[in-house]
C-alpha positions in Angstrom: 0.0 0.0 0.0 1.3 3.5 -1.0 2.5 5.7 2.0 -0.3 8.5 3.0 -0.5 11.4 5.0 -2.9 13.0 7.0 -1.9 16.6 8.8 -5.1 17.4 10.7 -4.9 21.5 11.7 -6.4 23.6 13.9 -9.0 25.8 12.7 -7.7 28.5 10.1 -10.0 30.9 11.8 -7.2 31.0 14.2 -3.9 29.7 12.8 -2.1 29.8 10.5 -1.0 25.9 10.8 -3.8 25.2 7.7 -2.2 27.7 5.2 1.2 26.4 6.1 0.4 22.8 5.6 -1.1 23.9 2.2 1.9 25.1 1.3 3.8 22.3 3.1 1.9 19.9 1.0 3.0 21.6 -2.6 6.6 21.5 -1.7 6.2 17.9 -0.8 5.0 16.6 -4.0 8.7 16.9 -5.7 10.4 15.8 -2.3 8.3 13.1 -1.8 6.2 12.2 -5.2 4.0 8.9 -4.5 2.8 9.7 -1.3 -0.5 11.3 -0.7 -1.1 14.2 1.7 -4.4 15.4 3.0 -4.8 18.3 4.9 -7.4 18.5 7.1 -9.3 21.9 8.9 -10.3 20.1 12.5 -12.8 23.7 12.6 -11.6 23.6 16.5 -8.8 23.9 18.5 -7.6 22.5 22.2 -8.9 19.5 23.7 -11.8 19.4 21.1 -9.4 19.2 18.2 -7.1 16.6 20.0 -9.8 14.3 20.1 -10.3 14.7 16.1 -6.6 13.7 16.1 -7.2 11.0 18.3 -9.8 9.2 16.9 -7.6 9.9 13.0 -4.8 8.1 14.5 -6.7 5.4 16.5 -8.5 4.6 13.0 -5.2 4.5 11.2 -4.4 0.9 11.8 -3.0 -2.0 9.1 -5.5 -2.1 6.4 -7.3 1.2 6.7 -7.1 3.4 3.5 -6.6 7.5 3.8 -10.4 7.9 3.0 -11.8 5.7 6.4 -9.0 8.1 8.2 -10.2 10.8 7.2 -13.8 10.5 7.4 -13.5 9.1 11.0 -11.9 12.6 11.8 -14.5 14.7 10.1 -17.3 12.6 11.9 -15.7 13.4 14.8 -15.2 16.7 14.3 -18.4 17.4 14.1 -19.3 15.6 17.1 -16.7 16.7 19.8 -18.0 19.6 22.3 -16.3 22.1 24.1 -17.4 24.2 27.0 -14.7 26.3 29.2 -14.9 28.5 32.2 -12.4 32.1 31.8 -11.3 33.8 34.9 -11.3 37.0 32.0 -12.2 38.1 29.0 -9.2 40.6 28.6 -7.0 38.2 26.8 -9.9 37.0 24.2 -10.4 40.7 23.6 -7.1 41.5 22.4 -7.4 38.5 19.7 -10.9 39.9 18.9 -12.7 37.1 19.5 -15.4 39.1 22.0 -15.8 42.8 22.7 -14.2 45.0 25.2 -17.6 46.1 26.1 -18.2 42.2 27.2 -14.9 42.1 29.0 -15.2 45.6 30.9 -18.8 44.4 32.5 -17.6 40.9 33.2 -14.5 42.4 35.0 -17.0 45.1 37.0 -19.2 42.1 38.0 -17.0 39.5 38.7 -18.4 37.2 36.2 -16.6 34.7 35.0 -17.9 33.6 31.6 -18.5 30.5 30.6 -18.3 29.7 26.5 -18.3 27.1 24.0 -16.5 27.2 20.7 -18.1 26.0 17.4 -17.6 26.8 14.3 -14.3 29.0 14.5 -16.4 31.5 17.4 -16.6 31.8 21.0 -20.3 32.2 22.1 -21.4 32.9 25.9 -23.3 30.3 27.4 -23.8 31.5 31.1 -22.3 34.3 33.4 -21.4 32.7 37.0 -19.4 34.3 39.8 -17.3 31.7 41.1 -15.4 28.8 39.9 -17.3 25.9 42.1 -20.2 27.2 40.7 -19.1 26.8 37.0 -17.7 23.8 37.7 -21.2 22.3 38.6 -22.7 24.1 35.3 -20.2 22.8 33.3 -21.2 19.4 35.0 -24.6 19.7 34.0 -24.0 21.1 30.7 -21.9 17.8 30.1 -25.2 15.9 31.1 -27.6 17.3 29.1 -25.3 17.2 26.0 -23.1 14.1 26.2 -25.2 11.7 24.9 -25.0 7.3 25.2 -21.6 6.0 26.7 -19.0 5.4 26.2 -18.0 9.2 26.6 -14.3 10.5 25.6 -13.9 13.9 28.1 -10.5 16.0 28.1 -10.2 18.2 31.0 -7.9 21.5 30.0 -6.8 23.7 32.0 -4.6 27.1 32.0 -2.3 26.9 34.9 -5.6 25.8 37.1 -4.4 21.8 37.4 -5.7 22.1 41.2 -9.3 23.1 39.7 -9.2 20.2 36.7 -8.3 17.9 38.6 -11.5 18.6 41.4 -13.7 18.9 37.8 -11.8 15.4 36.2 -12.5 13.6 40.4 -16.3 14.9 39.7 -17.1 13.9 36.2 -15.5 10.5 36.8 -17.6 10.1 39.8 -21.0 11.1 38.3 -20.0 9.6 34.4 -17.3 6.9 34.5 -16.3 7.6 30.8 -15.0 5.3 28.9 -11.9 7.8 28.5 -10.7 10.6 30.8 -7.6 13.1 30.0 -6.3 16.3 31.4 -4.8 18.3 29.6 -2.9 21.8 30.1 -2.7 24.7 27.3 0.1 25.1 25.8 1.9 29.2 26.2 1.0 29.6 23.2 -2.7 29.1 24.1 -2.2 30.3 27.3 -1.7 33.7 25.6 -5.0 34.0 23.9 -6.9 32.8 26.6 -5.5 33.6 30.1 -4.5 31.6 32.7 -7.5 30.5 35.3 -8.9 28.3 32.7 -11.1 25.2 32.8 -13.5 23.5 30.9 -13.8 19.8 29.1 -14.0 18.3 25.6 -16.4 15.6 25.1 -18.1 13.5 22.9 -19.7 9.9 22.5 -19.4 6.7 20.6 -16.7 4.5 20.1 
């Protein structure tokens, strides 16, 4: 069988990994002619695009053409979930991905936002004071939306591993998923987002 590739990205809508693996992938053909590349736009980023790499590699066992790989990544791309608490909104202002307007009142309340990420956008889901509090929303946010077992869940954090690992002891308690990963951002993530983070990525089926 001919050698493939599969580069699976994080959404173009805020890197610039997809572009470069576009252009990656046209140098390639004279340095390595015979094998094919696909590139592949996960649409997310963080825990919710790890899983789409996860279940890409997991599928990519003896036998298994480029096509099956791909597809299993794109199904569960548009599966995976992602819900996260931020201690502010000052950080995801500066990248323009929410007003200042938003940030200045969450600040003057003491709000600490809780969003979900879908197709390349942040959108608010609820405004909670305190981080035990969004902990349990995020809990039952993860209920309501997680559908039949088994369930995959990546806890993330931002330099908060004491606070994921209190939201990974409760979701193992009340879900016993069939998979269960924390997971810390990266700097480079760090820097959009602020530190103070938590939240979960999630999805069901095998």
């Amino acid at each position: 069988m001919a050698p493939n590739i599969l580069c699976v990205t994080l959404s173009a809508r805020f890197s610039g990994q997809y572009h470069s693996a576009q252009v990656a992938k046209e140098l390639a053909k004279e340095a390595i002619p015979g094998v094919t590349i696909e590139i592949l736009d996960s649409g997310t980023a963080a825990g919710r695009s790890g899983f789409v790499v996860l279940a890409a590699a997991r599928e990519a066992r003896p036998g298994s053409g480029l096509a099956e790989v791909v597809e299993r990544a794109r199904q569960v791309a548009r599966e995976v979930r992602l819900v996260a608490m931020v201690d502010t909104l000052s950080y995801l202002v500066r990248g323009g991905h929410v007003p200042r307007a938003a940030a200045w009142a969450s600040a003057l309340l003491r709000i600490k936002p809780i969003l979900t990420l879908n197709d390349g956008d942040v959108h608010p889901l609820a405004r909670i004071r305190t981080t035990a509090r969004a902990i349990d929303r995020m809990l039952r946010i993860l209920e309501e939306r997680a559908g039949k077992p088994p369930l995959h869940v990546a806890v993330m954090h931002a330099d908060a591993l004491e606070n994921a690992l209190v939201l990974k002891g409760r979701i193992a308690a009340a879900f016993a998923p069939a998979e269960l990963l924390v997971t810390e951002f990266t700097p480079v993530m760090g820097a959009h987002i602020g530190p103070g983070l938590i939240g979960v990525a999630f999805y069901s089926g095998a």
